[in-house]
N, C-alpha and C positions, 0 to 999 in steps of 0.2 A: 514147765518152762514155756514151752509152747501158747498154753492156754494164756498164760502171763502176757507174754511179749507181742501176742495178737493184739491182749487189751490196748497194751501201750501204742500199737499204733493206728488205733484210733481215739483215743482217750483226748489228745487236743493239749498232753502234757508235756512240754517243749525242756525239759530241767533238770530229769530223772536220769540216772544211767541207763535205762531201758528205753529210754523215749526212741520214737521212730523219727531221725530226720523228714524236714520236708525231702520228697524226693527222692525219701530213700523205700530201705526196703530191709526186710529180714529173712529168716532159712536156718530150717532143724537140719545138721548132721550133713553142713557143708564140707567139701574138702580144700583143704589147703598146701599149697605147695611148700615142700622143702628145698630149703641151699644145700642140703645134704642128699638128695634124688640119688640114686644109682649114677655113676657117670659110665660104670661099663657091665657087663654080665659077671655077677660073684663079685661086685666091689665088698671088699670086707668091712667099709665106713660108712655105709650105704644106710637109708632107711625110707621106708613111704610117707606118703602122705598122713597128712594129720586130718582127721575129724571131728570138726567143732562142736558141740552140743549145739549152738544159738550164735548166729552172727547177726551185726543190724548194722546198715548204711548206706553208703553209693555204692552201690555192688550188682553185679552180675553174676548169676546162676546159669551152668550147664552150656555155657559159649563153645568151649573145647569138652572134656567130661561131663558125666550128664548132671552131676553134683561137685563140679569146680566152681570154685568161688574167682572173682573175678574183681577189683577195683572199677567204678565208670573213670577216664582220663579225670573230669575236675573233680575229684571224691574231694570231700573234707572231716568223712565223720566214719570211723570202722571199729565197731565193737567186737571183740569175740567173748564169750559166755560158756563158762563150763557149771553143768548143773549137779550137784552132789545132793545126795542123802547122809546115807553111813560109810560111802567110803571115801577113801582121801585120792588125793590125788596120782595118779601111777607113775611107778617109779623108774621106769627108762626103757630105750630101745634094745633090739637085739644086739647090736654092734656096738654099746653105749650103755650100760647099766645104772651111770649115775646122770646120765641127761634124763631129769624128770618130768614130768607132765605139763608144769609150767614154762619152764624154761625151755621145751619145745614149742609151745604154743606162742612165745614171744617171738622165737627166731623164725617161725612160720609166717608170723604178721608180717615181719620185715623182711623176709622173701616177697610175698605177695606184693607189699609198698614197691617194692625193687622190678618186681614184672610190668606193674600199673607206672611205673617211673613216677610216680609221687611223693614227694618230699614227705617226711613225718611232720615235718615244724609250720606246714601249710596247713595243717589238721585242725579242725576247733577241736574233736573229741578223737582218740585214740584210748579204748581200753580194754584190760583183759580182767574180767569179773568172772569169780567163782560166788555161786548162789548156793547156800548152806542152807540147814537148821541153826537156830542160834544157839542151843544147845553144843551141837560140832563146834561151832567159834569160839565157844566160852572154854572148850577145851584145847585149844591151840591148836586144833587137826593141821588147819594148811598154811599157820602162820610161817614159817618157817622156810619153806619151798618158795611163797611168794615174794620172800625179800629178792628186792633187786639185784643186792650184792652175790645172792646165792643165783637169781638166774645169769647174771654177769658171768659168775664166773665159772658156771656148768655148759655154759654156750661156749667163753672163750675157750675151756678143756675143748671141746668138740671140735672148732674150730683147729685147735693147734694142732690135732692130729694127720690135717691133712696138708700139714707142712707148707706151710704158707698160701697155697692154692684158694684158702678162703678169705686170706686177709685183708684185700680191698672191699671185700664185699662185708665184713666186721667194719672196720671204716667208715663204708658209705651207708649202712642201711641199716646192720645192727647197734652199732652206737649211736645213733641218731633215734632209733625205735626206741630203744631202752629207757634213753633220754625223757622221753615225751610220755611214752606207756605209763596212764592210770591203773595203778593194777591193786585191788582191793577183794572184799569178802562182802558179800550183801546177804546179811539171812532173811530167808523164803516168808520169814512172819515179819518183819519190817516193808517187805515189799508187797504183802498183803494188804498191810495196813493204810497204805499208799491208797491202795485199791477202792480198799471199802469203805476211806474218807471221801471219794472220789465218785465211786458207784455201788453203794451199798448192798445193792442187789446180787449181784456178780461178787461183790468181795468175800459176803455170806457162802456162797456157793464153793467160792474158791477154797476159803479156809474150809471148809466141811470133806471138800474135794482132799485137801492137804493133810488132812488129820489121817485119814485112814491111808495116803501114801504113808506116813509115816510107822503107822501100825502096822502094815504087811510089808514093811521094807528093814522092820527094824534087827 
């Protein structure tokens, strides 16, 4: 993913879901903040931060935490990126078994929007992209976790358990996120192929590089 999303931001390709805004900027294994944080010592509803595989936009790294991610005030473009092989995507917190990997990573966005005081609907590009093999796609691995309806409605379970305490912030930040959120499946050999229409040299490499991920990961 890494090697991928370096290409993309210099590559000059303005169009791609990988593409690097003018302006912006990318980061492996940023952290992102939850509406769910600890609010006291032992909260039983509690849970950490989240870490993204690949985030790309107006963003700031390591302001507060050395790897907190950060919105700039006039952001317009925030992707977060989860990279898969063979597994899928994991299936809840400790306090939370059915808030799954997705549906944390949306409610995470719309925290973070909510910190930066940035509207979602001011956005050109908001998305949350899982990078697969196309083979995983073809077998439905993570269709299912990524429907909306299902992150809907594992966030607002989440929410309602803290008794109303989160519900303006569902309101203002998670329904309007949700709203707007791109959230799709891109497999790794589609986005190769990008690559090596682009820059043959590097695409060769890439896929060659990818092949044997796949063999010692299988």
């Amino acid at each position: 993913m890494r090697l991928i999303v370096d290409w993309f931001s210099t590559s000059g390709i303005t169009d791609h879901p990988l593409s690097v805004p003018k302006d912006g900027h990318w980061f492996s294994e940023a952290r992102l903040p939850s509406a769910f944080l600890p609010r006291f010592r032992g909260d039983p509803l509690a849970e950490s931060h989240t870490n993204a595989d690949g985030v790309i936009g107006h963003l700031t790294i390591g302001t507060k935490g050395k790897t907190d991610l950060e919105l700039i005030p006039e952001a317009t473009h925030f992707v977060v990126l989860e990279a898969k092989l063979y597994s899928g995507l994991s299936k809840g917190v400790k306090h939370a078994n059915y808030y799954d990997q997705a549906a944390r990573n949306v409610a995470c966005m719309a925290e973070v929007l909510r910190i930066a005081d940035c509207k979602p609907k001011s956005f050109s590009q908001i998305g949350f992209y899982v990078l697969a093999p196309k083979d995983q796609i073809k077998a439905r691995t993570f269709n299912r976790l990524l429907d909306k309806q299902s992150i809907n409605d594992k966030v607002n379970r989440r929410i309602s358990s803290y008794g109303g305490e989160r519900d303006k912030w569902s309101k203002d930040w998670f329904t309007p996120t949700k709203e707007v959120v791109d959230i799709r499946i891109i497999s790794w050999e589609a986005i190769l192929d990008v690559i090596s229409e682009n820059d043959s040299k590097t695409g060769c490499s890439l896929k060659e590089y990818y092949s044997h991920c796949l063999t010692f990961n299988s």
